[in-house]
N, C-alpha and C positions, 0 to 999 in steps of 0.2 A: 567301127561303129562310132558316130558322131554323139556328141550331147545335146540336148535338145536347147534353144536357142536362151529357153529363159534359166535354164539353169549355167548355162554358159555365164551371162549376166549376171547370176548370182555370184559366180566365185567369181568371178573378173572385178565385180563392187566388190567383194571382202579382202580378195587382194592388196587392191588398190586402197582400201582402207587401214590394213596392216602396215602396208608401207607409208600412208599418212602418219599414222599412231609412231610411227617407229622414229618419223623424222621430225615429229611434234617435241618427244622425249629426246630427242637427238637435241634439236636446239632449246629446249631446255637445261640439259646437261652441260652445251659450251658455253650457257649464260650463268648457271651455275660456277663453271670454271671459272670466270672471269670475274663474276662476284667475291672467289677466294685470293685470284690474282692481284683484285684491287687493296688487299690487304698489303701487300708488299711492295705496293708504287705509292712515293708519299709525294705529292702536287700540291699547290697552292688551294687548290679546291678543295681540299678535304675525302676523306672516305667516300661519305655519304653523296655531296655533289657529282664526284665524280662518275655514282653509278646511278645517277641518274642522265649525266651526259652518257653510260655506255647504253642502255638503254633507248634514252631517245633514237642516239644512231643507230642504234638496231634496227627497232618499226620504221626509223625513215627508209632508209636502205631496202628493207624486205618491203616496202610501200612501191617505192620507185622500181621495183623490180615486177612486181603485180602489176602498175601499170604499163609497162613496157612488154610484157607477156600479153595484158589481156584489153587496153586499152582503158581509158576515159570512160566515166561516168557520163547519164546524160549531162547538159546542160545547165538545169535547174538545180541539180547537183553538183555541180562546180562552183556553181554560184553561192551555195550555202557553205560548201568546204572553205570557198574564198574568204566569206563573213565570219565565218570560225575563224582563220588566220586573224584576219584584221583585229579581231575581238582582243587578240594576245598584246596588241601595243595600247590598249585600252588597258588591257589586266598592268602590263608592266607599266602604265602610264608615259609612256615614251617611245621612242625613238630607242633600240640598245641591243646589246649583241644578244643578251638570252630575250628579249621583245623579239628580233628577227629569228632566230632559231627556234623558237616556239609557233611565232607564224609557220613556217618553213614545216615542221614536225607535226603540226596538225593538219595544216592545208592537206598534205599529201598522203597523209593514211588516213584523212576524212575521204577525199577522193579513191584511193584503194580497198577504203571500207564501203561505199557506196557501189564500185564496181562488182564485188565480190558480190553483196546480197541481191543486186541484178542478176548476175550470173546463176545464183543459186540461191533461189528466192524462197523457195520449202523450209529452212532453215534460218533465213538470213533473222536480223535485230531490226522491230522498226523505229524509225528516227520518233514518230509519233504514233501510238497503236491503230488511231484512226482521224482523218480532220478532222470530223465534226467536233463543235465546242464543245460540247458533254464532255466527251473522250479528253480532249486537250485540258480544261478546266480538272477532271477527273484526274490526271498526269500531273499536274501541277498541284493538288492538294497530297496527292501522295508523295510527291518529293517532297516537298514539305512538313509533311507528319513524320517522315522517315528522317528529314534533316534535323527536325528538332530535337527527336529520341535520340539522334546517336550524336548531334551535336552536344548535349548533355551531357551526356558519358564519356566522347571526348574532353568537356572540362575537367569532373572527375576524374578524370587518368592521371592530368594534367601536375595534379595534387599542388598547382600553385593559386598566387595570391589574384583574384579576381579584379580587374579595375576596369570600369566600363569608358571605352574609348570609340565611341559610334564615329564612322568618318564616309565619305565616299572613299576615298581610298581606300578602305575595305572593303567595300562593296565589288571597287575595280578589281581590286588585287583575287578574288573567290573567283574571279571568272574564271583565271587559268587554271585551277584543279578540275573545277566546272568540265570546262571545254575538253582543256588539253588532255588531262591525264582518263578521262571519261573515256573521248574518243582516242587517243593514239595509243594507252596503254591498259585500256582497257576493251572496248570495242575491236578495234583492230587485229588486237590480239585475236581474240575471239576470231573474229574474220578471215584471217590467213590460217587459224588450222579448220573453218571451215573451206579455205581454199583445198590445203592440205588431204582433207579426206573426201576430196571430190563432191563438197556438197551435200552430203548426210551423216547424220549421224543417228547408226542404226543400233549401237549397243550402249550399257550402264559406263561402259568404260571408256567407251568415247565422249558421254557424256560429262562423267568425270575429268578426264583430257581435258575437256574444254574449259570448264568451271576451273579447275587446277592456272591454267594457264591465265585465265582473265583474272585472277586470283594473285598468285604466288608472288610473281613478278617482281610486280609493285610491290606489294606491300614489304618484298626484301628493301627494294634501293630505298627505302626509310630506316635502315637499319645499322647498314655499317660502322658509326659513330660510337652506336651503342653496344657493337661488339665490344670495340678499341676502348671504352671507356669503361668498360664493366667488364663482364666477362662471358664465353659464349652461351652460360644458359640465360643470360639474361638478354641477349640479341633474340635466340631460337625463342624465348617466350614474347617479347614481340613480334616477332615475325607471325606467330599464330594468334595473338592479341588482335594484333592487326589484321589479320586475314579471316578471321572470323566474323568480329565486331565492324568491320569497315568495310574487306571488299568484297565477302558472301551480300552484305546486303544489295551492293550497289548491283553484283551481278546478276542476283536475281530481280534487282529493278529490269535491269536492260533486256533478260532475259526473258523473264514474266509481265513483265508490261512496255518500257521502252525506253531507249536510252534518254528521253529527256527525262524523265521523270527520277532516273541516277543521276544526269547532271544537275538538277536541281535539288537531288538530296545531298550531293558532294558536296556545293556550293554553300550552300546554307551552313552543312558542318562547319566549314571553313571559316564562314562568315561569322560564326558565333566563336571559333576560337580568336578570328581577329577582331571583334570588339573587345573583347574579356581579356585576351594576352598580351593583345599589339598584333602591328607585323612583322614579319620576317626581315625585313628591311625597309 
């Protein structure tokens, strides 16, 4: 006695969702590992830099692999993933190895993130909710009201001396958390375990999975510093500092309305800590 065809479909999706779920927390787990790894390798780079180069390499790699599985984005979409690249030697102002490596790391999981919500469009993030101007003008006031509340309270954390330093080079320099960290370590993510679970997500916990992962991540490689310098409850309470106050909001931009509307509240934070603080370099 056979199953009937839609019930066949039904366990065949929750399977294949289980084993999403499984391999979602699986590479979780080795980035985890490698998070505690990087405790015990001391480089010129620092804790902190250096996990975010592990990272980067991660989404590149898992990018280049989506593409070589499922191919190219259309056209028009290359094109934009291209101008994201380009954008990052604007953000570093130059010509330079992390200006090329940031091209290189967003072009390609712009591209693998573009493919994927092609692929599986019921779920996918949109780049813009809708073109019309309303919509777009709409996306851009809410990144903005979102950037300035939590660029705010980013100063406050900050608990240092304010000095107001307006430059364009601040301006450039916001591009790349904007862009880069929006789409390849935020979005993307997001992307590949919709790759992961074929395409839907039918449960609270898949749900959770997802938000976890376009979440977590990040907001660790901000942290390593602050373990080695403090001690670990004071990394463990940034790490959820962070993930609460920063990347639940931006997630549920990309998620509830779209990912410009998060790179535009990222940027702005940013932008108001590099008037007020300086830059990073």
């Amino acid at each position: 006695m056979s199953l009937p065809n839609n019930l066949k479909a039904t366990l065949t999706g929750t399977i294949q969702n289980r084993r999403g779920m499984a391999m979602i927390w699986l590479l979780f787990a080795s980035f985890l590992l490698l998070f505690l790894i990087n405790f015990g390798v001391k480089t010129n780079l620092g804790y902190t830099q250096m996990m975010w180069l592990v990272l980067s390499a991660c989404v590149t790699i898992l990018s280049i692999l989506i593409l070589v599985k499922i191919g190219l984005p259309e056209k028009n979409q290359v094109i934009i993933s291209f101008v994201f690249g380009l954008l990052m030697f604007l953000a570093y102002q130059g010509v330079s190895f992390t200006a090329f490596k940031t091209f290189l790391v967003t072009f390609f999981c712009s591209l693998a993130s573009f493919r994927i919500f092609e692929k599986y469009n019921d779920y996918s993030l949109n780049f813009l909710r809708s073109t019309t101007l309303r919509s777009a003008v709409g996306s851009v006031i809410i990144g903005l009201v979102f950037g300035l509340v939590l660029g705010v309270i980013n100063l406050f954390l900050a608990q240092e001396t304010l000095v107001l330093q307006f430059s364009l080079s601040a301006i450039l320099a916001a591009l790349s958390p904007a862009i880069y960290e929006e789409i390849a370590l935020r979005a993307f993510i997001y992307a590949f375990c919709l790759y992961l679970l074929k395409g839907t997500i039918t449960s609270k916990a898949e749900g959770f999975t997802c938000y976890w992962m376009m979440i977590v991540p990040h907001a660790m490689i901000h942290t390593p510093d602050q373990f080695v310098q403090y001690d670990f409850v004071s990394g463990l309470i940034s790490i959820i500092l962070l993930s609460l106050l920063f990347g639940l909001p931006f997630a549920l931009l990309q998620k509830k309305r779209d990912i410009t509307s998060a790179m535009i509240a990222h940027g702005v934070v940013v932008l108001i800590r590099f008037i007020f603080l300086g830059l990073p370099y």
